[in-house]
N, C-alpha and C positions, 0 to 999 in steps of 0.2 A: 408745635402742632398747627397746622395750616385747616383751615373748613375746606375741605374741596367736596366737588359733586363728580360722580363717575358717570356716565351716558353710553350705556352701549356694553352689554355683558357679555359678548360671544365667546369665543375660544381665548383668544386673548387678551377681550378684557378683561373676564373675571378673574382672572390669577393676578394682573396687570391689577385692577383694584382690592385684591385679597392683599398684597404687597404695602400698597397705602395703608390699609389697617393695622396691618404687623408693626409697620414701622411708627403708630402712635396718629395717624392724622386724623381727623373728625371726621367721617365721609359720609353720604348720602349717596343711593344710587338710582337710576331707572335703566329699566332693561324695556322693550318691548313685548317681550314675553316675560312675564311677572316670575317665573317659578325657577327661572334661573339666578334670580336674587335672592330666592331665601337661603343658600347656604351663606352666604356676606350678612343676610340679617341675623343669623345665628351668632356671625361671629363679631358683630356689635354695631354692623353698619345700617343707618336710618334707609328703609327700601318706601319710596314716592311711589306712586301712578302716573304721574306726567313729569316729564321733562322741566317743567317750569316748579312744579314744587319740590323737586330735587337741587336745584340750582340757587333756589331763593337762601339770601344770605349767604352762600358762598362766597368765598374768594378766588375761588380757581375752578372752571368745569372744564373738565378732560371729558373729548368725544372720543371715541374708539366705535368708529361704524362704518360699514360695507363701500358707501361710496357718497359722492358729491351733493346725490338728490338727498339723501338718508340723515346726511348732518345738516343740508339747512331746513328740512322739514323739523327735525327735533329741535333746531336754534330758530325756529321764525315760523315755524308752523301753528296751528290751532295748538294752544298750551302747550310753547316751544319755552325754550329757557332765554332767552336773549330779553324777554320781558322782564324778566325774575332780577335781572343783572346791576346792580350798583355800580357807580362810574369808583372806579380802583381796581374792580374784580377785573380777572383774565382767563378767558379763553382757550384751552390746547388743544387742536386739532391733531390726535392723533392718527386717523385716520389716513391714509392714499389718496386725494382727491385732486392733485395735481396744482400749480401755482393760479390757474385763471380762477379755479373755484375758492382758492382762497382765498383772491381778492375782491370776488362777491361778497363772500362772508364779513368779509374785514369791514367793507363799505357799508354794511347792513346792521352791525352793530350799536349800541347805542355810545352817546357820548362818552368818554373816559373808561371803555371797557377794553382793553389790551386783546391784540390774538396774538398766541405765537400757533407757529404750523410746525408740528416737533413728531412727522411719521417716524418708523420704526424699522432697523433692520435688525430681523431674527423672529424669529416666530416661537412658539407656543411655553417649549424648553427653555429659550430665552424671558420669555417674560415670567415665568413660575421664579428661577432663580436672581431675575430685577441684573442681567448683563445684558439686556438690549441694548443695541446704538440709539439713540437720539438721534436724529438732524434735524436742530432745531433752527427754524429763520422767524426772525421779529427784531421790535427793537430790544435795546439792553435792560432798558428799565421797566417793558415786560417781560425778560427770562428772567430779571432779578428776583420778580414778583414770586414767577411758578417756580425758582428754582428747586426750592424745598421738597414739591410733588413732586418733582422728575428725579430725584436724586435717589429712593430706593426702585426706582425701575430702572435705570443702568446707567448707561453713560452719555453723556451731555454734548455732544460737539456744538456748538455755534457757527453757523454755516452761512449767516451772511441775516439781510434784510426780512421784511415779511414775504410769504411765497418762494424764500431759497432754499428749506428743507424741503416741501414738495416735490421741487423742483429736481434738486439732489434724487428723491426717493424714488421718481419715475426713472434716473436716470442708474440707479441701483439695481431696479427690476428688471430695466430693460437687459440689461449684463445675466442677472440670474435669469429669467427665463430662455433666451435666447443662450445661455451653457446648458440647458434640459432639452434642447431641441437639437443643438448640435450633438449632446452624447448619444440620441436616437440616431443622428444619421452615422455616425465614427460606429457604434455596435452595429450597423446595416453594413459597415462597408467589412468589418470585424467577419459577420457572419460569412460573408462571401468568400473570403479569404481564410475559412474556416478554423478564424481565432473564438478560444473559449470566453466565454462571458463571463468567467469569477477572474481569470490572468486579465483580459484588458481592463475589466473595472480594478482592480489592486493596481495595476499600471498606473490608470488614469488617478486614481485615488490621490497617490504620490503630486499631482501638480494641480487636481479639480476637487474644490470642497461638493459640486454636487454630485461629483462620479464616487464620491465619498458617501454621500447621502443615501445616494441608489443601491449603493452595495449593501447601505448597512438598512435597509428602509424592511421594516415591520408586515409583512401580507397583513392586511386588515386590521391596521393603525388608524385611527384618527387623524384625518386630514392635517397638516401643519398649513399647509399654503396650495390653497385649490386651484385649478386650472382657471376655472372660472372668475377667481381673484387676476389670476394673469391676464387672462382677456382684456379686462378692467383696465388693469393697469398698462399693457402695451396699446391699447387703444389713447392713452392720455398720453403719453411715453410718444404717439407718431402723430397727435395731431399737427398738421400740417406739413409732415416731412412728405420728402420724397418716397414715393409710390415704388420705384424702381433698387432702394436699399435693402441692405440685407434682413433688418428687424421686420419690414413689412411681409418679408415671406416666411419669417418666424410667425408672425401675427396669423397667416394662412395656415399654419400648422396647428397655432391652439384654437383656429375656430376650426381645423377640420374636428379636432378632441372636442370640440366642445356639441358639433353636430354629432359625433357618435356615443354622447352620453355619457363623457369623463367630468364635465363641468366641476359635480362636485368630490370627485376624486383630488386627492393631493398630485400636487405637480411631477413627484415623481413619476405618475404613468403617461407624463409627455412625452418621455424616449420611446418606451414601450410602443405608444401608437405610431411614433415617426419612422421604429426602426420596423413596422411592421407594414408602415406605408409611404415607405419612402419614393420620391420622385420615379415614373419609367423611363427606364435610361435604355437606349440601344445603340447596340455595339456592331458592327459590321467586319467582318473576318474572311480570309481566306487561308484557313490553315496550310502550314509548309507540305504538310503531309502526302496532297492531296494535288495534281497539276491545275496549277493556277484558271479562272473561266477565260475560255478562251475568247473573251471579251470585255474592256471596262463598263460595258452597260450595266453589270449585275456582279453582286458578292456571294462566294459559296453560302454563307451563314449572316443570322441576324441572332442576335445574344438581347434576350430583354429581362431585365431585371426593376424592380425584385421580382419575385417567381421562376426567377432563370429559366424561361423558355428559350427551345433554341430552332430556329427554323431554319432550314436546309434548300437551298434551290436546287430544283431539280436540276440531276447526274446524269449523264448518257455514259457510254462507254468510252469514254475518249483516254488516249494514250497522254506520255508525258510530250509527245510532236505535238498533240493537236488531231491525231488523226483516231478514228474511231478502230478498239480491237476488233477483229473475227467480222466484218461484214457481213450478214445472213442468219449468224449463230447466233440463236435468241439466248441459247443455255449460257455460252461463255458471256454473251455483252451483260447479262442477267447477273453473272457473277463478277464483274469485272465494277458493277454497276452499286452492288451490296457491297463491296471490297472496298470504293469510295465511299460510300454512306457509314459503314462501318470507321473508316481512317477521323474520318472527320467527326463522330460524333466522339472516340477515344479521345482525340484535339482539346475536348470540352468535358471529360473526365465520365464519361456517360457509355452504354452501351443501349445495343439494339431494344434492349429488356427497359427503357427509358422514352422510347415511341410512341407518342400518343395519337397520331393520327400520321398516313402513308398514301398520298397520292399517286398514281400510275397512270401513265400515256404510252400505250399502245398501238402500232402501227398495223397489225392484226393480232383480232382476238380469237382468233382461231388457233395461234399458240399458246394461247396465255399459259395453258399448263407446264410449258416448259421453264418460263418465269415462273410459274407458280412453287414449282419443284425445288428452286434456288433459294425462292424467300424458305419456304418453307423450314429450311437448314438453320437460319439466320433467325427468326421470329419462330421459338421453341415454347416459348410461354404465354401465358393468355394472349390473343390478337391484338392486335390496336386498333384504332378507326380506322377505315378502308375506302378508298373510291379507286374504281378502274374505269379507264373512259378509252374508245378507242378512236382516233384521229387518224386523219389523209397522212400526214408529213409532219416530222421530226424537224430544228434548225438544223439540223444536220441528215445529209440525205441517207448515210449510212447506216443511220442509230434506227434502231426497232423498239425503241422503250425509254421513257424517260421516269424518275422518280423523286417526289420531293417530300420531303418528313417535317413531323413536326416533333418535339423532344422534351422534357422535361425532366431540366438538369438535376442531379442527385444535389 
C-alpha cells in the first residue's frame, strides 16, 4: 500500500484515481470542484479542500490537470501541495504540459522531493480499465519510488531523463491530431469523387485507428479528448517550429474549430468541420467538348471547391475554325451559343437546371426576343439570376451576343 494524493478529478482522473483505490492504496484527493470527489469518498478515499492538505504526508502526488498554469498553481500556489511535501516523496505529473513546463516545476520543488513527468496515451476507456501507456521520463530512483501507483493505471515505458515523457507526449498528439485533420480533408476529397462515407471510413479503418474512432464514435457521447485539449497541446507540440510545416496548418484548422464553437467537442468533429471547410481550391478548364478559346488570355471554366461552383466565360458563336456561325442570325448564334454553354456544363456533370446566375451582352436590344426565344427552350425551370446589358462591339465583329454563367455543381 503506497499513501498517494490524487489532484485533479476530471474525466480521467476520477476513474484514473478510483483504480488506485481498487487496487488497495491509501489515497486522498482534491478536485477543484468539490462534488466531483464524493463518489471516491464513498468508496473510501480521504476528499481535502486544498491541494496542500491533500498531499500532506504523502508519498506520491499524481496531478492530472488541464495544463501548465493549472498544475503549478495547485503545486506552488496559495495552499498548493509542494509545501505539504516531505523530502523522499514524489511528484507525477500526469498531465500534457510539455518538457519546458516541467522543468519549472522540477526547479521549484523543495529539496529531496522527486518529479517524474509520466503523461498518458489513451483516454477515458483506457484509464477506467488501468491499459494506459505511461511515458514516463525522471530519474530511476524516482520511477522506483511511484512505481507501485502507476502500476494499476497501465503500462509503464521509461522514456529517458526528466521532461522526456512530456516531450514524447506532445510528440504523440502531434501524430493524433494532425490523423483527425487529414481524415477531414481525405472525406472532402471522398465527397467530390462521390465516394460513400461508411465504404471509405471501413477502408480507412483497416490502416487508421482514428478513422476507426470516427466510424465507430457515439452522437452525443461524452467527450474523450476535446478539440480544445488539442489546441493545447499543438500549440506546445510547435513552439518554435517552423511556421511554414505541415502541423502549423493543422494548428489553423483546430483554431478555426475552436473559433466556430467545437472547443469543447471531442476531437472527433475535427474532420467533420475540415471536411466541411476545406481549403478553396480552383481549377481552370477547357473542356474537349467544346472549341478550345480562341485565345490563351482566358479559360472556358473556373471549378471552385468546396461548393463546386463553376463559372463559365463568356460564349459567342464561334465554330470549331475560329470563325463565328450565321453572321446576322441572332436565333441560330443564340442557339449555337446555348449548345456551347449546355456542352460544357455536361463536361462538369451539371445541366442548365444548375444555373445560378446568367449574364448577357447584347449588341442590339431591339432583338433580344429572338435570344430570348432560345433561352427560353434551355431554362424550362424556375429562372436564375439575370443581367442583360447591351454594348457597341463584341471581341468579335461578327458575334451579336455573348454569355457567361454561373453554375452550381450537383
Amino acid at each position: 500500500m503506497t499513501r498517494i494524493a490524487f489532484l485533479g478529478l476530471g474525466r480521467m482522473g476520477a476513474p484514473m484515481a478510483g483504480r488506485l483505490l481498487a487496487a488497495g492504496h491509501d489515497l486522498s484527493v482534491w478536485n477543484r470542484t468539490p462534488a466531483r470527489a464524493a463518489p471516491l469518498s464513498g468508496a473510501g478515499a480521504a476528499v481535502h479542500g486544498t491541494p496542500r492538505a491533500a498531499a500532506a504526508g504523502r508519498d506520491v502526488v499524481i496531478t492530472m490537470l488541464t495544463d501548465a498554469a493549472a498544475v503549478e498553481d495547485v503545486l506552488f500556489g496559495p495552499e498548493g501541495a509542494a509545501g505539504a511535501l516531505a523530502p523522499g516523496a514524489v511528484v507525477v505529473d500526469m498531465s500534457t504540459i510539455g518538457p519546458d513546463a516541467v522543468a519549472r516545476v522540477r526547479s521549484r520543488l523543495p529539496d529531496g522531493v522527486g518529479l517524474v513527468d509520466a503523461p498518458v496515451s489513451g483516454s477515458v476507456p483506457q484509464a477506467e480499465t488501468g491499459e494506459l501507456a505511461i511515458l514516463a521520463g525522471g530519474l530511476d530512483a524516482d520511477l522506483a519510488r511511484c512505481a507501485a501507483a502507476l502500476e494499476p493505471l497501465g503500462r509503464v515505458r521509461h522514456v529517458g531523463p526528466p521532461g522526456a515523457g512530456a516531450a514524447l507526449k506532445l510528440v504523440v498528439n502531434g501524430v493524433l491530431v494532425g490523423n483527425f485533420a487529414v481524415l477531414g480533408e481525405v472525406l472532402a476529397a471522398a465527397d467530390r469523387r462521390g465516394v460513400d462515407t461508411g465504404a471509405a471510413l471501413d477502408a480507412l479503418a483497416r490502416i487508421s485507428p482514428q478513422a476507426a474512432r470516427l466510424r465507430d464514435a457515439v452522437p452525443g457521447a461524452p467527450p474523450r479528448f476535446t478539440v480544445a485539449l488539442a489546441a493545447k497541446d499543438l500549440t506546445l507540440a510547435l513552439d518554435g517550429a517552423d511556421l511554414g510545416g505541415v502541423l502549423p496548418a493543422v494548428r489553423d484548422r483546430v483554431d478555426a474549430a475552436l473559433a466556430a464553437g467545437l472547443g469543447g467537442h471531442d476531437l472527433t468533429a475535427l474532420p467533420d468541420h475540415v471536411r466541411r471547410t476545406a481549403p478553396m481550391r480552383v481549377t481552370f478548364d477547357n473542356p474537349a467538348t467544346v472549341p478550345a478559346p480562341p485565345n490563351p488570355a482566358y479559360s472556358h471554366t473556373a471549378h471552385v471547391t468546396p461548393g463546386s461552383m463553376l463559372y463559365v466565360s463568356g460564349q459567342i458563336a464561334l465554330d470549331e475554325s475560329g470563325k463565328v456561325d450565321a453572321p446576322g442570325d441572332m436565333t441560330r448564334q443564340s442557339e449555337v451559343v446555348m449548345s456551347l454553354l449546355e456542352r460544357i456544363l455536361a463536361a462538369h456533370g451539371a445541366g442548365f437546371a444548375d444555373v445560378v446566375n446568367i449574364r448577357t451582352f447584347v449588341t442590339d436590344m431591339d432583338r433580344l426576343a429572338e435570344y430570348g426565344a432560345v433561352r427560353a427552350r434551355c431554362f424550362t425551370g424556375p429562372p436564375p439570376t439575370s443581367t442583360t446589358v447591351e454594348v457597341s462591339r463584341l471581341f468579335h465583329p461578327d458575334a451579336l451576343l455573348e454569355v457567361e454563367i454561373v453554375a452550381a455543381l450537383p
